[in-house]
C-alpha positions in Angstrom: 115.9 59.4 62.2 117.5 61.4 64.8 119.6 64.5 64.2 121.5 66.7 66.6 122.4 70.1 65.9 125.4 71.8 67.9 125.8 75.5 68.4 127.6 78.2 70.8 131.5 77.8 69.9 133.8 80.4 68.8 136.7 81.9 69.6 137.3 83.1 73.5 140.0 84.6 75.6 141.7 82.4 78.4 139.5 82.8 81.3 136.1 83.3 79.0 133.1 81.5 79.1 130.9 79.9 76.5 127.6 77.8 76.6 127.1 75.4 74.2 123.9 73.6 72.9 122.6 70.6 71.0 119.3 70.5 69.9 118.2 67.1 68.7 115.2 66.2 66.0 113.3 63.3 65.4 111.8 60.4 68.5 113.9 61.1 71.2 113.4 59.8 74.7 114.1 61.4 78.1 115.5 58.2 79.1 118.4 58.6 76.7 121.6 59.3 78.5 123.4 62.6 77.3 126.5 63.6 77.0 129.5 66.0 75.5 132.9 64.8 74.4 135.9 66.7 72.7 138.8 66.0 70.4 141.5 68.6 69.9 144.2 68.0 67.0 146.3 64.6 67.3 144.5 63.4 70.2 141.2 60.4 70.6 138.2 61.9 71.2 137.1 62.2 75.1 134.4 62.7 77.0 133.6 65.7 78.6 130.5 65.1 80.9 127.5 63.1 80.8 124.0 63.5 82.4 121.6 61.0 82.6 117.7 61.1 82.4 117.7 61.0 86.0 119.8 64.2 86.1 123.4 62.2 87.5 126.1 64.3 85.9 129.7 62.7 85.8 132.1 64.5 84.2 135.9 64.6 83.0 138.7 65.7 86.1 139.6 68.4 83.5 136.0 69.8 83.6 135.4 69.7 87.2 134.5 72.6 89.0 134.3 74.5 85.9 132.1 72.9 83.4 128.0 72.5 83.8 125.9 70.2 82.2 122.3 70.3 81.7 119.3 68.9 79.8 116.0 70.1 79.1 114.2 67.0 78.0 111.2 69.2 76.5 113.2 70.7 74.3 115.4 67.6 73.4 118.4 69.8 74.2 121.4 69.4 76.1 123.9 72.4 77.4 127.6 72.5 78.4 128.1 75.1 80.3 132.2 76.7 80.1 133.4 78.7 82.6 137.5 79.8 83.0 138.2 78.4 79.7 141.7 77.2 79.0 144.1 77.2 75.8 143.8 73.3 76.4 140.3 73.2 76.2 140.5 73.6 72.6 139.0 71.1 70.7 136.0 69.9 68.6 133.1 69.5 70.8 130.6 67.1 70.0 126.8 66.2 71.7 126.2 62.6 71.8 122.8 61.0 72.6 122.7 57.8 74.0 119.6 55.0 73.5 120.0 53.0 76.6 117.2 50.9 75.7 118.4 50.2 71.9 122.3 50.5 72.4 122.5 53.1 69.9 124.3 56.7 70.2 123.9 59.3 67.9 126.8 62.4 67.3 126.0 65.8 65.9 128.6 67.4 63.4 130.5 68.9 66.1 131.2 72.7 66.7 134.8 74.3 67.7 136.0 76.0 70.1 139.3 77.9 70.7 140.7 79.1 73.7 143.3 81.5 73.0 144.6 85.3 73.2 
């Protein structure tokens, strides 16, 4: 059984930063694709960015240039980076880890954030 375990939102200033993290437990494999998504009140959930196990990031237009992922596949962790935050930027953020070999994707409970002054 895998489980993934979000942490780093909160509250932050327009123009803050914040990094968060998603630790997963259970038989994970660094060929899993990982990723971040977001969904703010009203709207379908979105992705964020996405890394694979070969270390390809792709990532939203709205996160370009100002949003970092990274993995760290001993740790079974995955990072997003949040620089020059914006009041739109506020959302549920959620880690997703993708089994490219079984088709299956897991979700962790999500954590929020909230851009605002």
């Amino acid at each position: 059984q895998v489980q993934l375990v979000e942490s780093g939102g909160g509250l932050v200033h327009p123009g803050g930063s914040l990094r968060l993290s998603c630790a997963a437990s259970g038989t994970i494999f660094s060929i899993w694709r990982m990723g971040w998504y977001r969904q703010a009140p009203g709207k379908q959930r979105e992705l964020v960015a996405a890394i694979s196990s070969g270390n390809t990031t792709t990532s939203a237009d709205s996160a370009k240039g100002r949003f970092t992922i990274s993995r760290d596949n001993a740790k079974n962790t995955v990072y997003l980076q949040m620089n020059s935050l914006k009041p739109e930027d506020t959302a549920v953020y959620y880690c997703n880890f993708f089994d490219t070999v079984g088709g299956r994707g897991y979700w962790g409970q999500g954590t929020q954030v909230t851009v605002s002054s």
